[in-house]
C-alpha positions as CSV (number, residue, x, y, z in Angstrom):
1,X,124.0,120.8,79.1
2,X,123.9,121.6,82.7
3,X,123.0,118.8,85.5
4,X,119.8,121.1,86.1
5,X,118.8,120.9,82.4
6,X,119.6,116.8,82.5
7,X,117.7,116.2,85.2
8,X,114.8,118.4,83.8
9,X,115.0,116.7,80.5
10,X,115.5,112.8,82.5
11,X,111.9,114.2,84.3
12,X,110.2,114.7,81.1
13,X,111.0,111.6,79.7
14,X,109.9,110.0,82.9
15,X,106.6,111.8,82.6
16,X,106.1,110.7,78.8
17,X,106.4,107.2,79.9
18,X,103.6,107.4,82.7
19,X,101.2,109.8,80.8
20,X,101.3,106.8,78.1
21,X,100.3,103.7,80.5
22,X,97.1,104.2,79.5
23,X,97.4,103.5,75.9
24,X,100.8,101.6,75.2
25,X,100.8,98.1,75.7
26,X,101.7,96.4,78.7
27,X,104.0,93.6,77.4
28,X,107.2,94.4,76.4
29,X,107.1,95.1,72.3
30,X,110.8,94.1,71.6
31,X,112.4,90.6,71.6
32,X,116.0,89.6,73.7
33,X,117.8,89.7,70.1
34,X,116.7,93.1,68.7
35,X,117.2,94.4,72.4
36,X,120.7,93.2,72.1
37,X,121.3,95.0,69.0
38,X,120.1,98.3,70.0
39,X,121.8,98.5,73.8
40,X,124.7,96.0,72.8
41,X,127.9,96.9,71.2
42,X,131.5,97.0,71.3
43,X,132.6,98.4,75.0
44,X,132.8,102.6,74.3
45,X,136.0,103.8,73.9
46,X,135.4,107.7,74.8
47,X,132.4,108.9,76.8
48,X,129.2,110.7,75.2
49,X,127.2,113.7,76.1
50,X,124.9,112.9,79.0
51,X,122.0,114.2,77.0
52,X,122.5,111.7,74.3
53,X,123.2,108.9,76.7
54,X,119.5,109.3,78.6
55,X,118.3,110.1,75.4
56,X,119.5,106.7,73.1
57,X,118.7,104.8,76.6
58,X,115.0,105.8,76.5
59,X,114.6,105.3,72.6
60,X,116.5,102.3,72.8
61,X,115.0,100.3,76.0
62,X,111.7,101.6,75.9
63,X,110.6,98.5,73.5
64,X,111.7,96.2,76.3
65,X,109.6,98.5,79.2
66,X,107.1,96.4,80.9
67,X,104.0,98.2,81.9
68,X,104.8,97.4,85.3
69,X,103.7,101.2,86.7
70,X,100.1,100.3,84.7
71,X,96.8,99.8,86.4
72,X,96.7,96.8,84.0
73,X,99.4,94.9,85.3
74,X,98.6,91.7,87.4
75,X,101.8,89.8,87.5
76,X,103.2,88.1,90.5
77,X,102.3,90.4,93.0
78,X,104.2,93.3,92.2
79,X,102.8,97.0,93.4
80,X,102.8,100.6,91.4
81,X,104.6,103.3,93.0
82,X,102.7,106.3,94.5
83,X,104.4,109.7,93.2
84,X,105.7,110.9,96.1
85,X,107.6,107.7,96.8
86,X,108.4,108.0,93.0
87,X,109.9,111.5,93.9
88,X,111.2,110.4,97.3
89,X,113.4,107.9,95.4
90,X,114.7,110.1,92.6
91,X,116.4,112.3,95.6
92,X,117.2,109.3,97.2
93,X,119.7,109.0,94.0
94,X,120.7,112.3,93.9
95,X,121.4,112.5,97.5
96,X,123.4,109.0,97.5
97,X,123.6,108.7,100.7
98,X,125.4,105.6,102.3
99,X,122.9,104.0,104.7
100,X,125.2,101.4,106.6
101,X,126.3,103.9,109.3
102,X,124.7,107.1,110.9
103,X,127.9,109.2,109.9
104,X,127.1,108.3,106.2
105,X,123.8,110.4,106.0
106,X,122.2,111.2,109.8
107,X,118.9,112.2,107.9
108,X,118.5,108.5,106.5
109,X,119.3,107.1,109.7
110,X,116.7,109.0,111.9
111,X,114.1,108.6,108.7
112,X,114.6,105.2,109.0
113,X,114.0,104.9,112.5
114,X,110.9,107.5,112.8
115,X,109.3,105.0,109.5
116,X,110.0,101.8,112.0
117,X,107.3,103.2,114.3
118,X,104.7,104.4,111.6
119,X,105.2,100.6,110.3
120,X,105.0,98.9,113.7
121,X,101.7,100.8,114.1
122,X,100.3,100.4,110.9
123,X,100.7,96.4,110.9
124,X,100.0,96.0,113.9
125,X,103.3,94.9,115.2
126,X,104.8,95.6,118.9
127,X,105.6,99.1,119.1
128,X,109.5,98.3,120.4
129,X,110.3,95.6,117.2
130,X,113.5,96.1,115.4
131,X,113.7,97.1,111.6
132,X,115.9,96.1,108.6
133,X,115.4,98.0,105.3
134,X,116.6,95.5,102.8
135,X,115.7,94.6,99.0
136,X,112.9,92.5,99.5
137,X,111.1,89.7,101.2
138,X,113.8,87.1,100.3
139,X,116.6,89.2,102.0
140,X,113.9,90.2,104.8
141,X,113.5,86.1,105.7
142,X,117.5,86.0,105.7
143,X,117.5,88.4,108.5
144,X,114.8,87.4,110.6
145,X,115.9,84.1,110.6
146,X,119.3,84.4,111.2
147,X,117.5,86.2,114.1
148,X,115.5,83.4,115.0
149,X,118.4,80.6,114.7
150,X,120.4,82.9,116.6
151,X,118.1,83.0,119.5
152,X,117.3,79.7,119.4
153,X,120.3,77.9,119.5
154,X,121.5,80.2,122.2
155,X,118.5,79.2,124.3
156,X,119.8,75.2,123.7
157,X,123.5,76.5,125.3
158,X,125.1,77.1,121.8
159,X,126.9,80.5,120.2
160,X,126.7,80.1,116.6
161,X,128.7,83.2,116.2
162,X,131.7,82.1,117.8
163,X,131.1,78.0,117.0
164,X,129.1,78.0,113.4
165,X,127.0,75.5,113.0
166,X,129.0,72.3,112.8
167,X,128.4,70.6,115.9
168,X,125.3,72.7,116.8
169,X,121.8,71.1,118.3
170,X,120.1,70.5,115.2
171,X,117.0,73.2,114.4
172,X,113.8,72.2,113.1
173,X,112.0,74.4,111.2
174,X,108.3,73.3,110.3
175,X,106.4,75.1,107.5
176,X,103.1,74.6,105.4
177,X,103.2,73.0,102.3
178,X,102.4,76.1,100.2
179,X,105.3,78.4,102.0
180,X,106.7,80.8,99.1
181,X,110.1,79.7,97.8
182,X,111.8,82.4,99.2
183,X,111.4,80.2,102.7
184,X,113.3,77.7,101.5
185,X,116.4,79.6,100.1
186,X,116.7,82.1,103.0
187,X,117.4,78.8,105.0
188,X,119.7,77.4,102.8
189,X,121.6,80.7,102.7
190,X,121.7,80.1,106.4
191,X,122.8,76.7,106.3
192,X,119.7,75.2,107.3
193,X,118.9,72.3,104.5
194,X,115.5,70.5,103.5
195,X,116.1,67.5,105.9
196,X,115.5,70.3,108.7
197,X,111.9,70.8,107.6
198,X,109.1,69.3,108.7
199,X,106.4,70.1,105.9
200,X,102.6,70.2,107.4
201,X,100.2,69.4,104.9
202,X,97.3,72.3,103.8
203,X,93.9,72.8,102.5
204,X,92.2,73.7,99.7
205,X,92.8,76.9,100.1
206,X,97.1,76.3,101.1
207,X,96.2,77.4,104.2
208,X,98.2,75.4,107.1
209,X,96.4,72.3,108.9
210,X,96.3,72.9,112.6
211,X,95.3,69.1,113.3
212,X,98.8,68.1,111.7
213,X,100.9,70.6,113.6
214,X,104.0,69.3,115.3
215,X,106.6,71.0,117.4
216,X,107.9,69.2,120.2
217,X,111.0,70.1,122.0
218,X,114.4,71.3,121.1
219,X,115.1,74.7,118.6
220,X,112.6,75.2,116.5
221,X,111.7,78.0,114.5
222,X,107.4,77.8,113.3
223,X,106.5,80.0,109.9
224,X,102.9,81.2,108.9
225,X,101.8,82.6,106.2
226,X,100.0,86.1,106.0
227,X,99.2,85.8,102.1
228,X,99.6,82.6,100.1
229,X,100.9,83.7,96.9
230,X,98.4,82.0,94.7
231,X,95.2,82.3,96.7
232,X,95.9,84.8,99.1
233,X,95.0,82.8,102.5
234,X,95.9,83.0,105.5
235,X,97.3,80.5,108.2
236,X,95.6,80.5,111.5
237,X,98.2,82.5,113.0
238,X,96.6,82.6,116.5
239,X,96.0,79.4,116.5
240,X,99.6,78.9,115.4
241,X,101.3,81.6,117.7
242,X,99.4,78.9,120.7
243,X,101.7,76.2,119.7
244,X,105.1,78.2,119.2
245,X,104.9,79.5,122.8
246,X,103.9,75.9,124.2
247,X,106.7,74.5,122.3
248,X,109.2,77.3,122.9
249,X,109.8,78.1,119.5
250,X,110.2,80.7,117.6
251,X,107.4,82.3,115.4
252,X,108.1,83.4,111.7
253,X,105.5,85.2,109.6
254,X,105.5,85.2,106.2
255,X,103.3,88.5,105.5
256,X,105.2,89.6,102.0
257,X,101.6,91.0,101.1
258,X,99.3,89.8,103.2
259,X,101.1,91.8,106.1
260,X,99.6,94.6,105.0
261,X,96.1,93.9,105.3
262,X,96.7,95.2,109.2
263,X,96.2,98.6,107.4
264,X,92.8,98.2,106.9
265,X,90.0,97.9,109.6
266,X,87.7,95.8,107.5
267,X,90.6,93.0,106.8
268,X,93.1,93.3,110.1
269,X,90.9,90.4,111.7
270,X,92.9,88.4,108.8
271,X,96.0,88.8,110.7
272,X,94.8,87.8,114.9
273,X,97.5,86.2,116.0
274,X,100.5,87.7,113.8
275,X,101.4,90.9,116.4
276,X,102.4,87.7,118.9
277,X,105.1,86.3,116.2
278,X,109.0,87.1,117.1
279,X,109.8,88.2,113.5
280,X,108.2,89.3,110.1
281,X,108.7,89.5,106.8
282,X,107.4,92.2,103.9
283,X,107.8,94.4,101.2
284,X,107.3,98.1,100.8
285,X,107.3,97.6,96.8
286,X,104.8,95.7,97.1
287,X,101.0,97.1,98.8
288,X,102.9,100.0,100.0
289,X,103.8,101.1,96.4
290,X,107.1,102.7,96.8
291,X,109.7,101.6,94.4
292,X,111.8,98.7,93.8
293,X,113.7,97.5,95.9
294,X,112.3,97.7,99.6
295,X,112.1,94.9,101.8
296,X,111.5,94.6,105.5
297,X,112.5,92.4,108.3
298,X,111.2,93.3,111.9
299,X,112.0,91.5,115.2
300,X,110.7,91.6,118.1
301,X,114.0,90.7,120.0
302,X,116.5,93.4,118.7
303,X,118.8,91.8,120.9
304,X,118.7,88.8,119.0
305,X,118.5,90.8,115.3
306,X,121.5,92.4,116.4
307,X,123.5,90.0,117.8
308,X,122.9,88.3,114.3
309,X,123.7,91.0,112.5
310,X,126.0,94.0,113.9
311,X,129.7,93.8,112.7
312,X,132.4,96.2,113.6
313,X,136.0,97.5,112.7
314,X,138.9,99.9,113.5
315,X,138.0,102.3,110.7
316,X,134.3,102.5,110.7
317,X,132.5,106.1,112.6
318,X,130.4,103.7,115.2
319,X,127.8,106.4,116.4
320,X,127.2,104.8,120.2
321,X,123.9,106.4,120.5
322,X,120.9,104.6,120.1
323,X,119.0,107.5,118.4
324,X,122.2,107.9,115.7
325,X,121.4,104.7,114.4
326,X,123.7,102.0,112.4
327,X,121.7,100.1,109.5
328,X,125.1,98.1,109.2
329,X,124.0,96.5,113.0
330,X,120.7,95.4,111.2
331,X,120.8,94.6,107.8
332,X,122.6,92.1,106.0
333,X,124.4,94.6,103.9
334,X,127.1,96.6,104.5
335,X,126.4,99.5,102.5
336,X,123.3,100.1,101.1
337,X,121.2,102.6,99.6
338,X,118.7,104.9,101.9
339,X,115.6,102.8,101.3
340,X,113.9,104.6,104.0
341,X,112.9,108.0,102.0
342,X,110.3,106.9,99.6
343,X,108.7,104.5,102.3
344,X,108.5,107.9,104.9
345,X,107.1,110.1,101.4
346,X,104.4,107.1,101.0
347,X,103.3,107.3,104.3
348,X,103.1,110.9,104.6
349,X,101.7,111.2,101.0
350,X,99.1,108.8,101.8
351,X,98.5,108.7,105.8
352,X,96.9,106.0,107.2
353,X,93.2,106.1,105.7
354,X,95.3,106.1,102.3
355,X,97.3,103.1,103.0
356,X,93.7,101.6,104.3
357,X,92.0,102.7,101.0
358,X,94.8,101.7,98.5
359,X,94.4,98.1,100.2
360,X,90.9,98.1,100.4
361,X,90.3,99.8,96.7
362,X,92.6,96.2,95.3
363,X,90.4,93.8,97.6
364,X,87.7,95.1,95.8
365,X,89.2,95.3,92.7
366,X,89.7,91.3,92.9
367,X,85.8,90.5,94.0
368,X,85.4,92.5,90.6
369,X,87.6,90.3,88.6
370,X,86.1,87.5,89.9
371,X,82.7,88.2,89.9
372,X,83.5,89.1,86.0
373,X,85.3,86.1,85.4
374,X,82.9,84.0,86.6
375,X,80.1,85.3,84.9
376,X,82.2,84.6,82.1
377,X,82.1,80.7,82.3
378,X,85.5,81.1,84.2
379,X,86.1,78.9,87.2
380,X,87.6,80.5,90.5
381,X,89.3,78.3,92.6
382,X,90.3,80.3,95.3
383,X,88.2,82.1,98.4
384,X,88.9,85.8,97.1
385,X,89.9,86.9,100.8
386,X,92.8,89.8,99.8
387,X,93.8,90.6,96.8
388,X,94.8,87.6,94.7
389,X,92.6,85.7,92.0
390,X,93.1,82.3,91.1
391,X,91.2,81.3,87.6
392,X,91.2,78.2,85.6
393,X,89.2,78.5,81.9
394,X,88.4,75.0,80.9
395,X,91.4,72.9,81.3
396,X,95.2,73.0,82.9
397,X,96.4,73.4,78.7
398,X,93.4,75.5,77.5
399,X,94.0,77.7,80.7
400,X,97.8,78.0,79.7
401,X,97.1,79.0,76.0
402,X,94.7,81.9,77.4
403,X,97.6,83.4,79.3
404,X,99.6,83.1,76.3
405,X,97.6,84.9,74.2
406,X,96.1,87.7,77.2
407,X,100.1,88.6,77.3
408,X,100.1,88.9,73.7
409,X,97.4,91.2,73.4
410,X,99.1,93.6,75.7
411,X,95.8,95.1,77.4
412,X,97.1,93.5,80.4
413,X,99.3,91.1,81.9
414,X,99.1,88.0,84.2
415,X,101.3,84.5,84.7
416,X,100.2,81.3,85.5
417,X,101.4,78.7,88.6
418,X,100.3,74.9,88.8
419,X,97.6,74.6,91.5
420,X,96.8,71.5,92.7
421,X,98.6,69.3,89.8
422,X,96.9,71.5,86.9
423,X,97.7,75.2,85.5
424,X,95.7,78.1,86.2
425,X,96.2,81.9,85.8
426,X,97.0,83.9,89.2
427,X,95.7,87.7,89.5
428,X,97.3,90.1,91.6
429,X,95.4,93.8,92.3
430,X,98.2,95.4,94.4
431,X,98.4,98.3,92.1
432,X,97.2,102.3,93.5
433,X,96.7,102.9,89.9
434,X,94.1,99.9,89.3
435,X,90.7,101.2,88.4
436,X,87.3,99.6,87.9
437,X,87.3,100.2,84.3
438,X,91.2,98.3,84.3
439,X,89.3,95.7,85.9
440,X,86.3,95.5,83.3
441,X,88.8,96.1,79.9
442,X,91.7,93.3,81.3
443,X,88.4,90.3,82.5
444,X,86.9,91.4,78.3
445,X,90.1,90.8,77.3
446,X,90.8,87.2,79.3
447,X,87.5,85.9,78.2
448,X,88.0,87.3,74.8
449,X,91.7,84.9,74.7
450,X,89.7,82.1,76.5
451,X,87.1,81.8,73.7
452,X,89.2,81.3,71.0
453,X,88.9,78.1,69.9
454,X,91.9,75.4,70.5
């Protein structure tokens, strides 16, 4: 079989398995121990036929595919994937282009930078921030920090790229008490520990409380939130964006979702205050709906991303020109794959009223799922402000059996999270694919699970 007539083949199975959302389940039907028996094995001793390998792969992990791609799937907060960024990525793998320097693949590099301007403008960022394309918001809050402890401990008189931090002026970094996880370990990976963080309490809602915000003096690095991963809210990042420039400090913002809702005319007044932040946070697999993984890190002091960043040797093709850019001067990898092309065949697929509607079209989607819910007998705990739903059905353990059983059922799927000291189920619309009749079949089919009786 020729490549053409694998890659032909590889595209119909791909199409079977999207033509079939609709009507497969969305939980995977296969446990860990008959998954093991079908893809495990003794290591091969000779190769196969390419054909057979796709072939036995898609017969044998299919049982263990999540309906991720489904407009049933409400887990975490994890996006679909338009087609064109779909496409976008399967000739990003055929092209395999290495994205660390300019002379590894010139037409990544200048994608790249022509997608950091549609972004800027589309979230309503400073038209001259930097960019890092990286593998999600985790690895985006790595670099933007680095950034930011960078910058200021250079302001306090010290080089932490020639000294390190032993000895350094001691940074505080202050955060809400419902900051994402992700927070906390991009810090640690930078050497910044949980005596360094000064923890402001929240509301009901885990938005940020302006009357207990501290910052003081010395380097100090503020983060808001643009999205709260269980509710959705946002920090008053005006109001916040006030006290990092009394205070000197730099201004982090959390926008892994939220970011996004810049795209959209009738929600941007969520974000007033964010384009004044020196560094974001977000994810392109996430309301974008490109494919996993694409994270991304912007700055708005590229001297200081850079300086955090850039590394150089004897035997690497430096370019020297600002338009033949060098990912490897940005990004916390050296090589990397060219996340930039389904992100540029997203934007151009869907434009900017797309990117609005798509956005918009999950918003709604939510106010559906609550309304539903709550005409139900379900109660909703959270302001449904974006995209995210936050149910409890009777009790913390009654509320915990109904997610059990929803995921069971396989016409959807959801998780739970502990919210306020008791369990409740979490509902994320972030999915193109998400219709109103997804919305109506999934809330039938949560109630249905919450009725039955204990």
């Amino acid at each position: 079989m020729s490549e053409r007539e694998l890659l032909r083949r590889t595209a119909d199975h791909a199409a079977d398995f999207l033509e079939t959302l609709e009507t497969r389940p969305v939980r995977p039907e296969a446990s860990a121990d008959e998954l093991f028996a079908t893809l495990g094995g003794p290591l091969p001793e000779r190769g196969s036929d390419p054909q057979s390998v796709v072939d036995a792969l898609v017969d044998d992990a299919g049982p263990g595919i999540v309906g991720i791609p489904s407009g049933r799937y409400f887990g975490f907060v994890i996006g679909g994937a338009v087609p064109a960024a779909v496409a976008a990525d399967w000739l990003t793998s055929v092209w395999d282009q290495n994205a660390g320097l300019y002379a590894g693949g010139p037409s990544a590099a200048v994608v790249e930078e022509v997608c950091r301007g549609w972004l800027a403008e589309l979230l309503g960022l400073p038209a001259g921030v930097s960019v890092a394309y990286v593998t999600g918001c985790q690895m985006a809050h790595v670099t933007a920090l680095a950034a930011a402890r960078h910058q200021v401990l250079a302001q306090a008189g010290w080089d932490v790229a020639r000294d390190g931090l032993a000895g350094a002026p001691p940074i505080r970094v202050v955060v809400g008490a419902k900051r994402h996880v992700t927070i906390d370990r991009a810090l640690r990976l930078l050497g910044i520990g949980a005596t360094s963080l000064e923890v402001v309490p929240v509301d009901d809602q885990g938005r940020m409380r302006l009357d207990e915000l501290r910052l003081g003096d010395g380097p100090a690095i503020v983060c808001g939130q643009a999205g709260e991963v269980n509710t959705g809210a946002f920090d008053d990042l005006d109001a916040i964006a006030d006290a990092a420039a009394e205070a000197g400090a730099w201004f982090h913002v959390d926008g892994a979702f939220g970011l996004w809702a810049a795209a959209s005319p009738a929600l941007r007044h969520l974000l007033k205050g964010s384009e004044r932040a020196d560094s974001w946070a977000t994810d392109g697999h996430k309301w974008l709906n490109v494919p996993y993984d694409s994270g991304l890190a912007f700055c708005a002091h590229p001297d200081a991303h850079r300086a955090a960043m850039s590394v150089t040797a004897s035997y690497l093709v430096h370019s020297g020109d600002d338009r033949e850019r060098d990912q490897v001067d940005w990004t916390p990898e050296f090589s990397r794959r060219a996340r930039g092309f389904p992100i540029y065949a997203a934007i151009r697929s869907l434009g900017r009223a797309g990117i609005a509607e798509l956005v918009e079209g999950c918003c709604a989607n939510a106010r559906r799922f609550a309304a539903l819910l709550e005409a139900g007998g379900a109660t909703v705990l959270n302001d449904v402000v974006l995209n995210q739903v936050l149910v409890r059905l009777g009790d913390g353990d009654r509320t915990r059996e109904a997610i059990a059983r929803v995921q069971q059922d396989g016409t959807c799927w959801l998780s739970g999270t502990d919210w306020n000291g008791e369990h409740a189920m979490r509902i994320s619309v972030s999915n193109w694919r998400t219709t109103a009749e997804d919305v109506e079949r999934s809330a039938a089919a949560i109630l249905a699970a919450a009725s039955v009786p204990a």
